[in-house]
C-alpha positions as CSV (number, residue, x, y, z in Angstrom):
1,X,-142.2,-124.6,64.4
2,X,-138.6,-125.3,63.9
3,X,-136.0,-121.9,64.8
4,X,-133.7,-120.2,62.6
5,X,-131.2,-122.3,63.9
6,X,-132.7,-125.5,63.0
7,X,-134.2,-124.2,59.2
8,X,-130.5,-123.5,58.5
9,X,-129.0,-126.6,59.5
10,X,-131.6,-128.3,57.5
11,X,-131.0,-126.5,54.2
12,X,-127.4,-126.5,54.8
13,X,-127.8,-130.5,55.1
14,X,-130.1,-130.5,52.1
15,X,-127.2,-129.9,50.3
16,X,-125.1,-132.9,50.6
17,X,-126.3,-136.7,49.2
18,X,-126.6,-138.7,52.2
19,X,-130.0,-140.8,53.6
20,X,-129.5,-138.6,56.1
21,X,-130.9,-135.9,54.7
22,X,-134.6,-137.2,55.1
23,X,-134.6,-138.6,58.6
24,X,-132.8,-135.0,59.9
25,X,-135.5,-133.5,58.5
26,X,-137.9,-135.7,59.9
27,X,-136.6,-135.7,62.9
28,X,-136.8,-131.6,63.2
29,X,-140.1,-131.7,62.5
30,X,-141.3,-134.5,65.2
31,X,-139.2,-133.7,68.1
32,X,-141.2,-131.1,70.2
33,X,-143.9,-133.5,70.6
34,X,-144.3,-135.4,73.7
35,X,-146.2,-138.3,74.2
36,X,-149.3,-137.8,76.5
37,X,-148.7,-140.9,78.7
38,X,-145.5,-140.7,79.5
39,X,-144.8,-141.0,83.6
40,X,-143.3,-138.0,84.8
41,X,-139.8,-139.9,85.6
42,X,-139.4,-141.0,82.1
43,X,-138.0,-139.0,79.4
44,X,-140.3,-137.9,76.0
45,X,-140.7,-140.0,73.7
46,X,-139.4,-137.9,70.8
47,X,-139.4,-138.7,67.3
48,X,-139.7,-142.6,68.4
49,X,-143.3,-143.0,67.5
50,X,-142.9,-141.5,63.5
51,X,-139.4,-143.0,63.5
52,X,-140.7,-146.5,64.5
53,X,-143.7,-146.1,62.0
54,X,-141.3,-145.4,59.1
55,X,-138.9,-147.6,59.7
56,X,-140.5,-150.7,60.7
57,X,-144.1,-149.9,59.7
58,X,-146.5,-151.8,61.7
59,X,-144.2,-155.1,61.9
60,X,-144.3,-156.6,65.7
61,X,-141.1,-156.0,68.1
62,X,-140.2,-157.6,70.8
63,X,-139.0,-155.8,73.7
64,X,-138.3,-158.7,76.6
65,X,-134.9,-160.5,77.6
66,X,-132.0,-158.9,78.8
67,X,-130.1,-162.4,78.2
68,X,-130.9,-161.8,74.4
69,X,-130.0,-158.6,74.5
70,X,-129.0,-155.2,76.2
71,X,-128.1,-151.9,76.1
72,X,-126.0,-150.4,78.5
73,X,-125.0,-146.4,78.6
74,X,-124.4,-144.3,81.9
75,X,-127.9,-143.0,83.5
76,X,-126.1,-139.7,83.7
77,X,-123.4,-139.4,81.6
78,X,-120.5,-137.2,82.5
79,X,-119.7,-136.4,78.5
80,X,-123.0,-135.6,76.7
81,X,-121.0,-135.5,73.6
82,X,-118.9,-138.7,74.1
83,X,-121.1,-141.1,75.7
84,X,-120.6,-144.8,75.5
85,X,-122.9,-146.9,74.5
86,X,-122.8,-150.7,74.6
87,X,-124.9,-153.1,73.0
88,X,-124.3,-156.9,74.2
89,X,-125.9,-160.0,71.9
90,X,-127.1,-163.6,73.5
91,X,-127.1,-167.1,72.0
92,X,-130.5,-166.2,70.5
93,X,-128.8,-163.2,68.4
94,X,-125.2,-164.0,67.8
95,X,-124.7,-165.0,64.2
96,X,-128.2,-164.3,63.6
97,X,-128.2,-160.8,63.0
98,X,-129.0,-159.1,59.4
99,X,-129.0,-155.3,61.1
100,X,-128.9,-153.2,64.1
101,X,-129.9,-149.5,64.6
102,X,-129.0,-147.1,67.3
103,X,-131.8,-144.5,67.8
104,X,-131.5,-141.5,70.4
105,X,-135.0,-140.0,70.8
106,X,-135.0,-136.7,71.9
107,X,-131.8,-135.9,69.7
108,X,-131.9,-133.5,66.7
109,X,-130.8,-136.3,64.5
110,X,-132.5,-139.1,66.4
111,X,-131.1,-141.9,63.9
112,X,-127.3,-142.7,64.8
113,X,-126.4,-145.0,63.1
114,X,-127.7,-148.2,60.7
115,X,-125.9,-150.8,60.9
116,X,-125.8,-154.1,58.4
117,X,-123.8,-157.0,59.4
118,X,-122.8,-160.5,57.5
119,X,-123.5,-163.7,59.1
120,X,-119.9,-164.5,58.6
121,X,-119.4,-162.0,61.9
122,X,-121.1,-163.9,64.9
123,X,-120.8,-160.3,67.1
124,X,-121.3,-160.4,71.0
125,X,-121.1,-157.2,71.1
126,X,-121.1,-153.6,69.8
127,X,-119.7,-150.9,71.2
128,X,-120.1,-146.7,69.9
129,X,-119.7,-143.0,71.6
130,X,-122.6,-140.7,71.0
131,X,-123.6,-137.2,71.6
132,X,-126.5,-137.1,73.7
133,X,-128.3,-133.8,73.8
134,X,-131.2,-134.0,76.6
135,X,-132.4,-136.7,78.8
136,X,-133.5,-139.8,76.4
137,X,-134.6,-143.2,75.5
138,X,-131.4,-144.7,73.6
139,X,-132.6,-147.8,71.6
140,X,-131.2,-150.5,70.0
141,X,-133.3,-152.6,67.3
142,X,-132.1,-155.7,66.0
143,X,-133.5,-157.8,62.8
144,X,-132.4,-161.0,62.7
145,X,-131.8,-163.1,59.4
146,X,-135.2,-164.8,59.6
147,X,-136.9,-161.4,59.5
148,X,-137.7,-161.1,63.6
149,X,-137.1,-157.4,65.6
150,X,-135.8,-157.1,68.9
151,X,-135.5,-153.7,70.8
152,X,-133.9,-153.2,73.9
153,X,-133.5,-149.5,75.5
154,X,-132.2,-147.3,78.3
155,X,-132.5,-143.7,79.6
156,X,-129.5,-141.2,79.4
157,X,-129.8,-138.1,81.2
158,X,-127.6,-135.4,79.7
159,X,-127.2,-132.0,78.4
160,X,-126.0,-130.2,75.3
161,X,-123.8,-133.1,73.7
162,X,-124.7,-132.0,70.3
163,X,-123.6,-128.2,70.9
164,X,-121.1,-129.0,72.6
165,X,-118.1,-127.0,71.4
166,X,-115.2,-129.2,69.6
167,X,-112.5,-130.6,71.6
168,X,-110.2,-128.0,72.6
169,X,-107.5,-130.9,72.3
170,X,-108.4,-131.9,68.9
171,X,-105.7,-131.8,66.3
172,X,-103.6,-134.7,64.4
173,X,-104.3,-135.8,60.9
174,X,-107.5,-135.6,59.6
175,X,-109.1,-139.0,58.8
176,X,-106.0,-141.1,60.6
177,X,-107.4,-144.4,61.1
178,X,-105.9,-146.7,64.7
179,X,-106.6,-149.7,65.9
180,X,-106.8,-151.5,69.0
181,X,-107.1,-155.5,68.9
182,X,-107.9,-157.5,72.0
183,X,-104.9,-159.9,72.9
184,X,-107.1,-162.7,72.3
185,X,-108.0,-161.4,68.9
186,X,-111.6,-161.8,69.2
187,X,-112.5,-157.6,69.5
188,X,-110.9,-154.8,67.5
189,X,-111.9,-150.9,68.3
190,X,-111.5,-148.9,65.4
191,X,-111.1,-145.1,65.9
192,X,-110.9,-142.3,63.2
193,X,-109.4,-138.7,63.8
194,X,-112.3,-136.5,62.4
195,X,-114.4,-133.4,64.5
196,X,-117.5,-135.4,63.5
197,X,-119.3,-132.1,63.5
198,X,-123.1,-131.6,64.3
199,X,-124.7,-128.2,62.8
200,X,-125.3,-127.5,66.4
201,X,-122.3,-126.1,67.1
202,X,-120.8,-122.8,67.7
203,X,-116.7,-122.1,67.1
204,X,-115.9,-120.6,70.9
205,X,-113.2,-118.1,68.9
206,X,-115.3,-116.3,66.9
207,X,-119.4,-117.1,67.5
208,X,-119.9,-118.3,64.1
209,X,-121.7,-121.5,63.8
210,X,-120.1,-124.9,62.3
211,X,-120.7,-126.3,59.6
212,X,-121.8,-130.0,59.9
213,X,-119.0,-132.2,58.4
214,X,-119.4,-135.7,59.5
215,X,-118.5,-139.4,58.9
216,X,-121.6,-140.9,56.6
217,X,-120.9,-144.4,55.7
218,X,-118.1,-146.7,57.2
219,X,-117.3,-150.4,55.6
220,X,-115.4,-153.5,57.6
221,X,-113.9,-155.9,54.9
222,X,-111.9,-159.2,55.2
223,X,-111.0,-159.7,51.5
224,X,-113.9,-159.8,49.1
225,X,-116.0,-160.5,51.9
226,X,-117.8,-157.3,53.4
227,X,-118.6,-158.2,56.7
228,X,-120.1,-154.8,58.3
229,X,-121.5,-151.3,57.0
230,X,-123.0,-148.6,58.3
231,X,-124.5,-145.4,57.6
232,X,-124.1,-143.2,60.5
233,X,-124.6,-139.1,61.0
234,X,-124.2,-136.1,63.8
235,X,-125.3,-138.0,66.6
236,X,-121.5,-140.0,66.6
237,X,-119.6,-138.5,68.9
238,X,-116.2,-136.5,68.0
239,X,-113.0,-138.6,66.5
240,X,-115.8,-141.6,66.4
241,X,-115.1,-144.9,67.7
242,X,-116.8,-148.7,67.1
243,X,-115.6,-151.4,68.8
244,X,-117.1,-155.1,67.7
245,X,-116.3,-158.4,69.7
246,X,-116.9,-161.8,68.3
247,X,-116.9,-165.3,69.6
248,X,-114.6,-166.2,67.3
249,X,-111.2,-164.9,66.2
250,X,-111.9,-161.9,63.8
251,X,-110.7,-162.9,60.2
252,X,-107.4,-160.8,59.2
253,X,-106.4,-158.8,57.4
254,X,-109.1,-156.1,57.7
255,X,-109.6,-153.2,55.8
256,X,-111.7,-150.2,57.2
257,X,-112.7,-147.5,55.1
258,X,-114.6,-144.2,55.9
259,X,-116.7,-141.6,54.0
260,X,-116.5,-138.2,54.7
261,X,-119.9,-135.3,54.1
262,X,-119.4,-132.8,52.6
263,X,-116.1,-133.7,51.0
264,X,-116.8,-137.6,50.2
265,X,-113.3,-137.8,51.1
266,X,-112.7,-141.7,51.4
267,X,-110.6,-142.8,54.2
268,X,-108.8,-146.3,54.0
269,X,-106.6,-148.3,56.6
270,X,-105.8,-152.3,56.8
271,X,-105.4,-154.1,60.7
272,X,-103.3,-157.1,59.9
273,X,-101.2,-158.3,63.4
């Protein structure tokens, strides 16, 4: 049964239009159970198994080839609520790629992020900071424009990353927007000042919990041309952060905007060097 806690993050989420909504839900529901075969040294499977059946149905993935592709994170990260995670592309996958989802298993919102990219964007790699709440599988699952799926995974071991109170050092301008090109101008990270908050927190000064207010949707444009969106949720870490390399120069200008929940406050910024 889900807690008091977790009922009143859900109807407090409930409230706000965002896919999110459904998957949270979802998730809350799914996550005590534990798959029966899992070897003592590997984490739970979580809210993989429903997850994978809603998402993908019963559609084959393929699950072999670290040249393909990889995910890398730290086996024991030393910042559950900021932990990197890095997914690299091969020749296979570069310029191939229709979408790419980041799932967290054993987190309260197991879905981190859904990410659609244009072919016009031949990505290497893609690069995000996550809260991580307990020790997990953290999967990546790629579909390719001619329809194929590729998963790759790794475990985390962590603790608490989606309590985790905010940053005591967390100030400046809500929403500010920075980047940071590569010098060869083939990888941009792209950071936004927002607290990014869960529902699982608690404010240290006066025990109250926090509301979640979050960044839902972001956009990467070049001109007319979209070139990446994503609808991501809770499980971003604090001030979140993507970072995307190419193989090719980046086209410039490029305009990044972000959505915020509850507000739907729309956050805009252009990189031109």
């Amino acid at each position: 049964m889900m807690n008091s806690e977790s009922h009143r993050t859900l109807l407090e989420a409930a409230r706000q239009p965002t896919p999110l909504v459904l998957l949270l839900a979802l998730s809350l529901l799914v996550l005590p159970l534990q798959a029966l075969c899992d070897s003592p040294q590997a984490p739970a499977l979580g809210s993989w198994p429903t997850l994978r059946s809603h998402l993908y149905g019963t559609r084959s993935i393929g699950e072999v080839g670290d040249e393909l592709m990889s995910v890398e994170a730290p086996a024991s990260t030393p910042e559950p609520s900021a932990t990197p995670v890095t997914i690299h592309f091969g020749d296979g996958l570069a310029g191939a790629l229709k979408q790419v989802r980041v799932i967290i298993d054993n987190n309260p919102s197991p879905l981190v992020a859904t990410i659609d990219l244009s072919s016009k964007l031949p990505l290497d790699e893609i690069d995000l900071r996550v809260r991580i709440d307990r020790f997990t599988s953290v999967r990546a699952i790629a579909e390719t424009t001619d329809g194929r799926l590729e998963m790759r995974s790794t475990w985390v071991n962590a603790s608490g990353g989606c309590s985790a109170p905010p940053s005591a050092a967390a100030g400046g301008t809500l929403g500010e927007i920075r980047f940071r090109p590569s010098s060869a101008g083939k990888a941009l990270q792209i950071s936004i000042r927002h607290p990014n908050n869960s529902g699982f927190q608690i404010d240290p000064r006066t025990g109250d919990p926090i509301a979640p207010h979050f960044i839902s949707h972001i956009a990467l444009r070049a001109g007319e041309n979209t070139l990446l969106t994503a609808e991501t949720g809770i499980s971003i870490s604090e001030n979140p952060t993507l970072r995307i390399a190419a193989r090719t120069a980046l086209p410039v200008p490029l305009t990044f905007e972000a959505t915020d929940v509850p507000t739907q406050a729309r956050y805009t910024a252009t990189w031109e060097p």
